[in-house]
VMD Tcl script that builds the backbone (N, CA, C; Angstrom):
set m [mol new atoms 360]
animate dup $m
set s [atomselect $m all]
$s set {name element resname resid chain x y z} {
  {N N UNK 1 A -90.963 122.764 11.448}
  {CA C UNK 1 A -91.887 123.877 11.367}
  {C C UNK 1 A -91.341 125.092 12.112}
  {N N UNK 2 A -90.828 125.086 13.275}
  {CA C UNK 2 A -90.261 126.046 14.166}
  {C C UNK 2 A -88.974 126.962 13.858}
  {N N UNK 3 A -88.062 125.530 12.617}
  {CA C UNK 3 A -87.377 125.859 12.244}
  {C C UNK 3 A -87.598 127.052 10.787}
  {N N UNK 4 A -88.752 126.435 10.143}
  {CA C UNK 4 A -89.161 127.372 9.005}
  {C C UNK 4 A -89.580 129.154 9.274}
  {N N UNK 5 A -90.411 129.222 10.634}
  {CA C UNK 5 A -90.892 129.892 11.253}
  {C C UNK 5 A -89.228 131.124 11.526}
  {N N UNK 6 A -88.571 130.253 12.233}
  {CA C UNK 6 A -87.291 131.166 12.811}
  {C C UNK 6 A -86.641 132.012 11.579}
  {N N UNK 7 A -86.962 130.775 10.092}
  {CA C UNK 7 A -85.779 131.343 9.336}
  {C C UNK 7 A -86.925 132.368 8.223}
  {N N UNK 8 A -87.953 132.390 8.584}
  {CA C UNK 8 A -88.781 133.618 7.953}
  {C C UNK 8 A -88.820 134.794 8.731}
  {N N UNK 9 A -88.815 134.708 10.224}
  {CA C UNK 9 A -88.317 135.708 10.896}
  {C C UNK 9 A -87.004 136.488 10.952}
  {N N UNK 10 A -86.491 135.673 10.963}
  {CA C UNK 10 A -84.830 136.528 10.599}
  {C C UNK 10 A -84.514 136.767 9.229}
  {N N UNK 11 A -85.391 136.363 8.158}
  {CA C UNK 11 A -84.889 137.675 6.825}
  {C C UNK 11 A -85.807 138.387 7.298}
  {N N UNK 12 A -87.024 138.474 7.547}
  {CA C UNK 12 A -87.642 140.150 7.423}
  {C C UNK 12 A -87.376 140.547 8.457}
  {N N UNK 13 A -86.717 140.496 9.652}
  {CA C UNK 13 A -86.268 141.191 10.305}
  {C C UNK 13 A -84.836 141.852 9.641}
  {N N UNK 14 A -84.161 141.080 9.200}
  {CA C UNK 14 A -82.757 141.560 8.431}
  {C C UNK 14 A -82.992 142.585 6.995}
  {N N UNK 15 A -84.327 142.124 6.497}
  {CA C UNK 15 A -84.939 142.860 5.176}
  {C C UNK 15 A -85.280 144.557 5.580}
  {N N UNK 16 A -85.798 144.505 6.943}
  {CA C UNK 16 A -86.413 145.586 7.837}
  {C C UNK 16 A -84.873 146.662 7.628}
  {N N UNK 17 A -84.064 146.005 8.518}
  {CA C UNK 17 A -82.744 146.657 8.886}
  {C C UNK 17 A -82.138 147.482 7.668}
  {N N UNK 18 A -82.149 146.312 6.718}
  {CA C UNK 18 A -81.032 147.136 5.582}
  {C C UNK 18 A -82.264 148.098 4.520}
  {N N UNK 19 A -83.565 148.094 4.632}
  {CA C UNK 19 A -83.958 149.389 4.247}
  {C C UNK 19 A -83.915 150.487 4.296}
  {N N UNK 20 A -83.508 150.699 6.083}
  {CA C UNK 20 A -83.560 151.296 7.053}
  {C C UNK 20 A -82.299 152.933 6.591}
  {N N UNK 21 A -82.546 153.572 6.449}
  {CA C UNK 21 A -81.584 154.718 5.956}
  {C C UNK 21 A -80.532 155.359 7.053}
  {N N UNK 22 A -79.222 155.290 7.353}
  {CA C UNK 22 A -78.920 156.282 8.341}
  {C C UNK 22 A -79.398 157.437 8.178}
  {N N UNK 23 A -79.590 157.960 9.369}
  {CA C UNK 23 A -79.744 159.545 9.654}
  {C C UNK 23 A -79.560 159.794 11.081}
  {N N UNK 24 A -78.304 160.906 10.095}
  {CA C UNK 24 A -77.281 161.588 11.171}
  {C C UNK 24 A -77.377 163.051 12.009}
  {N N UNK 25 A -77.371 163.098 12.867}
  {CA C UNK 25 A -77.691 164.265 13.967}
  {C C UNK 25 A -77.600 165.604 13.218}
  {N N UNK 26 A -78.120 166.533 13.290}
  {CA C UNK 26 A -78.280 167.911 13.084}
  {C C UNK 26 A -76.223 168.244 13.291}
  {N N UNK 27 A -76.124 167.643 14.582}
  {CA C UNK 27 A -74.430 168.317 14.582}
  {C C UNK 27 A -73.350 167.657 14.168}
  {N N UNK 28 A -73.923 166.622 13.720}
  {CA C UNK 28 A -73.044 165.659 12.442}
  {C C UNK 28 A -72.874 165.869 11.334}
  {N N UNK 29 A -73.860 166.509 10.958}
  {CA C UNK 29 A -74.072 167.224 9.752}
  {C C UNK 29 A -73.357 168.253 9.301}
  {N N UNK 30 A -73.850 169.228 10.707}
  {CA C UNK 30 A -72.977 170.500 10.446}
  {C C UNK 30 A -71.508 170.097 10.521}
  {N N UNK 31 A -71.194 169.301 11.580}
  {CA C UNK 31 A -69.777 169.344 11.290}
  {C C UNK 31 A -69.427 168.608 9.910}
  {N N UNK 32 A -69.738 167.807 9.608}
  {CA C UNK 32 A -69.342 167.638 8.233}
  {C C UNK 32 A -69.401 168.950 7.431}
  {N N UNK 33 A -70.416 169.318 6.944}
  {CA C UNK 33 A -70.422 170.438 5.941}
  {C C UNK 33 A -68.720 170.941 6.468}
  {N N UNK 34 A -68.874 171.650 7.776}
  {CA C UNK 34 A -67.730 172.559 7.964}
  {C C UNK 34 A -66.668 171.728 7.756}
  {N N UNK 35 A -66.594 170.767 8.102}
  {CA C UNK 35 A -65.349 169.931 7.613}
  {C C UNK 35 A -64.954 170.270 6.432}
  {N N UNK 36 A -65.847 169.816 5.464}
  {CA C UNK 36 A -65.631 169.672 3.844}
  {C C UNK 36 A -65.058 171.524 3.626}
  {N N UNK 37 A -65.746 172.523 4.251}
  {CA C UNK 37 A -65.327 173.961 3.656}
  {C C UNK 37 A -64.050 174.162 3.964}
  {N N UNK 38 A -63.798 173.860 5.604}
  {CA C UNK 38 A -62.415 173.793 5.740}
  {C C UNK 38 A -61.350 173.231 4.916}
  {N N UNK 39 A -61.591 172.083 4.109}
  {CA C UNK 39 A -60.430 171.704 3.334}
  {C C UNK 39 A -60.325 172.030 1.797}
  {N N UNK 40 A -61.834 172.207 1.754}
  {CA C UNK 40 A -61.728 173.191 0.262}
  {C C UNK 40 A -61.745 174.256 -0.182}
  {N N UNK 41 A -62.462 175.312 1.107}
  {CA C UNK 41 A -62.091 176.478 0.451}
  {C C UNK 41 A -61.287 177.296 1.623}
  {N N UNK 42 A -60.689 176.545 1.743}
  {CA C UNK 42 A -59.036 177.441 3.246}
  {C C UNK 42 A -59.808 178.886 4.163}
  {N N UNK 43 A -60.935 178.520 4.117}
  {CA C UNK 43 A -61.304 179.908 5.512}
  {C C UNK 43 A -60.699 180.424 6.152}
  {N N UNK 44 A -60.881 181.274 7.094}
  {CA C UNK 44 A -60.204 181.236 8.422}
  {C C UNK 44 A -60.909 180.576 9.118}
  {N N UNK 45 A -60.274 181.417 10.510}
  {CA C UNK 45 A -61.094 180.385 12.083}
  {C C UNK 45 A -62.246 181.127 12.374}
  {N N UNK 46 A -62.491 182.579 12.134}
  {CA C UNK 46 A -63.177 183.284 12.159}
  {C C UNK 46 A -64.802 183.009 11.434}
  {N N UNK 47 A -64.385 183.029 10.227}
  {CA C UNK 47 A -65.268 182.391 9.088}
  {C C UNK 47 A -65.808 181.060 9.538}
  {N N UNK 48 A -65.352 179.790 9.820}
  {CA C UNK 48 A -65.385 178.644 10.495}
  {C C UNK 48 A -66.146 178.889 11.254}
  {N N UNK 49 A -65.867 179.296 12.442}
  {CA C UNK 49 A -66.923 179.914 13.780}
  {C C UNK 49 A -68.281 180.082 13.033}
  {N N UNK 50 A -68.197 181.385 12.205}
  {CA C UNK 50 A -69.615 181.629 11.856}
  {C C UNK 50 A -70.524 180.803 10.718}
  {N N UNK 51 A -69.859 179.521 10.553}
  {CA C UNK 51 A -70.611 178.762 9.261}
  {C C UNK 51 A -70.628 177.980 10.037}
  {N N UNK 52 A -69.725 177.422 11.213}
  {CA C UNK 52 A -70.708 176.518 11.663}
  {C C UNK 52 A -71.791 176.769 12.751}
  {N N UNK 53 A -71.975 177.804 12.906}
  {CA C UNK 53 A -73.220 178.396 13.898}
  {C C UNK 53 A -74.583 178.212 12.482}
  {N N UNK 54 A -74.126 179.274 11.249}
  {CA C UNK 54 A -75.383 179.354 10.818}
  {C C UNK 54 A -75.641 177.631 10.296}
  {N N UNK 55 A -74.459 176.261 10.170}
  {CA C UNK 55 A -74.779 175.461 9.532}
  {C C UNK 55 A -75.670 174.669 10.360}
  {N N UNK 56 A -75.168 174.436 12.097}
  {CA C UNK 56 A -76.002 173.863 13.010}
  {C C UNK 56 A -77.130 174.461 13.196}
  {N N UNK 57 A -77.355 175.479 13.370}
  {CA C UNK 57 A -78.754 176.446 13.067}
  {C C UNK 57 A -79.687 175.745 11.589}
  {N N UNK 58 A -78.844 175.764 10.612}
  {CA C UNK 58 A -79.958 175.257 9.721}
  {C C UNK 58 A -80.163 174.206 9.744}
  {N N UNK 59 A -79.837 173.227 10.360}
  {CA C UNK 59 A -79.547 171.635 10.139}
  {C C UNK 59 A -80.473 171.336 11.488}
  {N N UNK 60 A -80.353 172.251 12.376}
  {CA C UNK 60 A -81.638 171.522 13.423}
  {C C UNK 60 A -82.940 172.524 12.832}
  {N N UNK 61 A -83.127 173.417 12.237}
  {CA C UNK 61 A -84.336 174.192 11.969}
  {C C UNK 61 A -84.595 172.975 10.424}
  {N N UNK 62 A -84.091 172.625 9.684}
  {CA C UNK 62 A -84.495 171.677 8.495}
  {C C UNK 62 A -85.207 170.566 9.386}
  {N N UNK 63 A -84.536 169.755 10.558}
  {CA C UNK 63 A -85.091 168.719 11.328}
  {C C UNK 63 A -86.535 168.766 11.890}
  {N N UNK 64 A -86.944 170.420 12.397}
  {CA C UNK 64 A -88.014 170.638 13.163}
  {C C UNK 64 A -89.036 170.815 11.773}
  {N N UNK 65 A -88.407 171.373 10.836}
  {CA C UNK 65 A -89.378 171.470 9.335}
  {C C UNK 65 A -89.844 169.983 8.749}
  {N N UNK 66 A -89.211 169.322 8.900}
  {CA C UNK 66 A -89.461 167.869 8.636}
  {C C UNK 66 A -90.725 167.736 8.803}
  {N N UNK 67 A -91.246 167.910 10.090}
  {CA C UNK 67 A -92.468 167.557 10.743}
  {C C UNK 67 A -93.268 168.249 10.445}
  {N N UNK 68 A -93.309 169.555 9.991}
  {CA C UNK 68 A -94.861 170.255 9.331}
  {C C UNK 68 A -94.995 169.987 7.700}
  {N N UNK 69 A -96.585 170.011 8.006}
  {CA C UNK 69 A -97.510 169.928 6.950}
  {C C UNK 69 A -96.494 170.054 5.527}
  {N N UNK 70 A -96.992 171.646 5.279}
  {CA C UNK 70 A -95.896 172.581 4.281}
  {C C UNK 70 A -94.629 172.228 4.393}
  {N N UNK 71 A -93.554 171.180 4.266}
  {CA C UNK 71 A -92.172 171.186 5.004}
  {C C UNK 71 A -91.438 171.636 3.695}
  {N N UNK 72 A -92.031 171.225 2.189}
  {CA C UNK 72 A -91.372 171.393 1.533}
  {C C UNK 72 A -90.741 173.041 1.534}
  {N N UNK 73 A -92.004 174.102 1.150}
  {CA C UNK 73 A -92.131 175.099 1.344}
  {C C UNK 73 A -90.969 175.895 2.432}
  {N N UNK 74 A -91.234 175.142 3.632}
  {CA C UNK 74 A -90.289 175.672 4.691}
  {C C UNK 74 A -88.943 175.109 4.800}
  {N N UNK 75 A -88.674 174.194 3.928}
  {CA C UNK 75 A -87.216 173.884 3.929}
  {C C UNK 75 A -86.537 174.856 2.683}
  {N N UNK 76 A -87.136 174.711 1.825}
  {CA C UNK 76 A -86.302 175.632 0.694}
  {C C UNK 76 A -86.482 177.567 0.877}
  {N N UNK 77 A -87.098 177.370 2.129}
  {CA C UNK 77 A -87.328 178.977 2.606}
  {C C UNK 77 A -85.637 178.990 3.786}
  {N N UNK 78 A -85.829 177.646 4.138}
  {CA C UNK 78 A -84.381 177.560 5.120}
  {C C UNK 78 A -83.100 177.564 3.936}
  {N N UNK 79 A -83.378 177.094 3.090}
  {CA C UNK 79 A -81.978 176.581 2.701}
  {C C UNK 79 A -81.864 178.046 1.479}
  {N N UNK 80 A -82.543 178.666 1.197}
  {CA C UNK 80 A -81.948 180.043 0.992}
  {C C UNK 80 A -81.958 181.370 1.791}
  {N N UNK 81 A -82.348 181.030 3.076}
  {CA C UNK 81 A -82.082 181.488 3.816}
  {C C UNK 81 A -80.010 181.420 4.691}
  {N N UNK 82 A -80.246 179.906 4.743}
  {CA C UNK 82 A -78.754 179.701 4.611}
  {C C UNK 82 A -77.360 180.151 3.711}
  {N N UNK 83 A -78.188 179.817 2.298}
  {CA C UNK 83 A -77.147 180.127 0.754}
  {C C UNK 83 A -76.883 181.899 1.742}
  {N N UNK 84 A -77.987 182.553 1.625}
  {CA C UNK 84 A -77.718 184.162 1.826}
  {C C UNK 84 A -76.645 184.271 2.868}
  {N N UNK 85 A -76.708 183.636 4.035}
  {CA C UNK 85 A -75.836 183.834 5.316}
  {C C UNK 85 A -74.531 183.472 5.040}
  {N N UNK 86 A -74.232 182.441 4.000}
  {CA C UNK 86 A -72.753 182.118 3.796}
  {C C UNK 86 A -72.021 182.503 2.498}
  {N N UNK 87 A -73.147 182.990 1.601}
  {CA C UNK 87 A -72.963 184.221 0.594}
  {C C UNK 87 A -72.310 185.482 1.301}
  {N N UNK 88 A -72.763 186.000 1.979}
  {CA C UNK 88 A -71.899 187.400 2.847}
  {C C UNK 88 A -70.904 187.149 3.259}
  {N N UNK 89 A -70.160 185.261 3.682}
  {CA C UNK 89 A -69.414 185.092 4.316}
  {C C UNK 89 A -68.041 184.983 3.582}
  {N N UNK 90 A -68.594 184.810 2.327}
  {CA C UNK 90 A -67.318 183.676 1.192}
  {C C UNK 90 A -67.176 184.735 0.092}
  {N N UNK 91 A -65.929 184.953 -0.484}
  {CA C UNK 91 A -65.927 185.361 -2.188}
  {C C UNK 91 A -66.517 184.861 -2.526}
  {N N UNK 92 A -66.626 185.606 -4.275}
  {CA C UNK 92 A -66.974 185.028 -5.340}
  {C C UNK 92 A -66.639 183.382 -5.495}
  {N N UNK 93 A -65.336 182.822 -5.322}
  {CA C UNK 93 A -64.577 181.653 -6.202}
  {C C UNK 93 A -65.275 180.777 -4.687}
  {N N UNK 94 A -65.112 181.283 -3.683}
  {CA C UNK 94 A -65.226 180.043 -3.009}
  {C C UNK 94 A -67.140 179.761 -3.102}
  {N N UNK 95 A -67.881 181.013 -3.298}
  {CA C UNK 95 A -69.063 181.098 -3.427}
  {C C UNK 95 A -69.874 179.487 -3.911}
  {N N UNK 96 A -69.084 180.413 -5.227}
  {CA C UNK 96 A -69.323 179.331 -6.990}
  {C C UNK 96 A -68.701 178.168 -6.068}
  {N N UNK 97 A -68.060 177.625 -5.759}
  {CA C UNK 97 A -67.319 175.915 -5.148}
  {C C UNK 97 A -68.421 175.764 -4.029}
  {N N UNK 98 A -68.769 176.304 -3.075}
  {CA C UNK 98 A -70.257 176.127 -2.416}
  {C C UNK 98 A -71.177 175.371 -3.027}
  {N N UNK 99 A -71.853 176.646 -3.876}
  {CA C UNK 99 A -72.717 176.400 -4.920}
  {C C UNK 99 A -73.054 174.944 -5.721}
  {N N UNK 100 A -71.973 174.828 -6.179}
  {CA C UNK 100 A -71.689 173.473 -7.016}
  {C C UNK 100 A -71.691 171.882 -6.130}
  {N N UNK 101 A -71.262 172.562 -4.499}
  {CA C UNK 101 A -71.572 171.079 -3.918}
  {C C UNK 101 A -73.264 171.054 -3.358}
  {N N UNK 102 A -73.217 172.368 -2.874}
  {CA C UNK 102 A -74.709 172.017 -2.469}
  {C C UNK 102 A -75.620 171.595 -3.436}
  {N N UNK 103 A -75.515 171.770 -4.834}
  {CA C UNK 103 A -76.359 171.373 -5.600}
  {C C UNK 103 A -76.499 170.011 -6.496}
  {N N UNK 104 A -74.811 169.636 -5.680}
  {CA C UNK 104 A -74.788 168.048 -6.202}
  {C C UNK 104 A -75.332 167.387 -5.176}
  {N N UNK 105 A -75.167 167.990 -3.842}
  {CA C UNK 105 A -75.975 167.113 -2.560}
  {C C UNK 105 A -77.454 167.255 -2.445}
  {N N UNK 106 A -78.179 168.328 -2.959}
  {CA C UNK 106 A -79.482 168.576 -3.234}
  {C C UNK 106 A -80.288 167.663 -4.196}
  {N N UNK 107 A -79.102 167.502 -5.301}
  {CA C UNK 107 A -79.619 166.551 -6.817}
  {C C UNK 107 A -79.823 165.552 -5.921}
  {N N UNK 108 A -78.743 164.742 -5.684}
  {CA C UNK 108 A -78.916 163.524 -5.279}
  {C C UNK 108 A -79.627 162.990 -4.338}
  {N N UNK 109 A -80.051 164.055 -3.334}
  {CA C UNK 109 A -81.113 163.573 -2.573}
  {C C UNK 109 A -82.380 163.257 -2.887}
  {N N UNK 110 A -82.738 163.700 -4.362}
  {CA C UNK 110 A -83.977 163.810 -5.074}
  {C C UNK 110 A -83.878 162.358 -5.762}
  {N N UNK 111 A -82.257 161.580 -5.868}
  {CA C UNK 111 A -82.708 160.672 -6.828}
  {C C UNK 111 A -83.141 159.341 -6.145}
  {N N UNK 112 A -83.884 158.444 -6.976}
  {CA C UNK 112 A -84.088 157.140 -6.277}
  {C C UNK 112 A -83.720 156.083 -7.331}
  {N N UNK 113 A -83.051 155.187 -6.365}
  {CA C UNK 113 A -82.107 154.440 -6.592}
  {C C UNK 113 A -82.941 153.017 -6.948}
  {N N UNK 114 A -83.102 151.927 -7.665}
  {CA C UNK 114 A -83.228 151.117 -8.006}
  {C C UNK 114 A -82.490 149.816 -7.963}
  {N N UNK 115 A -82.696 148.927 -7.326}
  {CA C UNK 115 A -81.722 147.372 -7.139}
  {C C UNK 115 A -80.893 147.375 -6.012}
  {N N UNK 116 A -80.206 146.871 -5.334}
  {CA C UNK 116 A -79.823 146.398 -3.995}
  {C C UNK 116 A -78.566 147.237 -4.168}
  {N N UNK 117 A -77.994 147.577 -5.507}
  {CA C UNK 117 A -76.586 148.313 -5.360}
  {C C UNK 117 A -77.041 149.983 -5.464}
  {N N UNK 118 A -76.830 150.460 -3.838}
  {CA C UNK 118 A -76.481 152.029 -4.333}
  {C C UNK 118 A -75.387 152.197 -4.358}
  {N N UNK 119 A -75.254 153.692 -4.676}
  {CA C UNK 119 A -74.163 154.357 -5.593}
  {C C UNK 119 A -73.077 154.420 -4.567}
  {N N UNK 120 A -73.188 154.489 -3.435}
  {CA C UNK 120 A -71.677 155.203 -2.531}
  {C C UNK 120 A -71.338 153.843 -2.265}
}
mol reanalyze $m
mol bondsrecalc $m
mol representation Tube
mol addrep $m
């Protein structure tokens, strides 16, 4: 019996775990993003500096939006608030290459996944 007991406790404790989603720091984030611009669209150091100020800026202001009511509202007020700040920063070509990832990382956050295999 004790034994049945133990081994119903340790899958839903293990069931608990792997539901469980990472989520990564506001400055994990940003540095990723800046990571990824750095190798795709060749910035300078200058440029760098200032995307990753406005990226950590948006990435802890999205975190504090989380928590209100309206969040939807106030996140997509942040995140073109952002597009604008790194629009002034980038050409046209690297713009459009922006563009195209943020909106594959936007899609996919919307999708939901079905069966024990996700996609990455």
């Amino acid at each position: 019996m004790k034994l049945k007991i133990l081994i119903v406790s340790c899958l839903l404790i293990t069931s608990f775990s792997a539901m469980a989603q990472p989520r990564y720091s506001p400055e994990v984030r940003a540095k990723n993003e800046v990571s990824w611009m750095k190798d795709s669209l060749a910035l300078s150091k200058e440029k760098l500096d200032k995307i990753s100020k406005i990226s950590l800026d948006y990435n802890l202001n999205m975190d504090k939006a989380s928590d209100l009511p309206g969040k939807d509202k106030a996140q997509q007020k942040l995140m073109k608030k952002k597009d604008a700040a790194i629009k002034s920063l980038l050409n046209k070509t690297q713009y459009q290459k922006y563009c195209k990832k943020e909106k594959m990382m936007r899609d996919s956050e919307k999708v939901i996944y079905k069966g024990n295999r996700q996609p990455y």
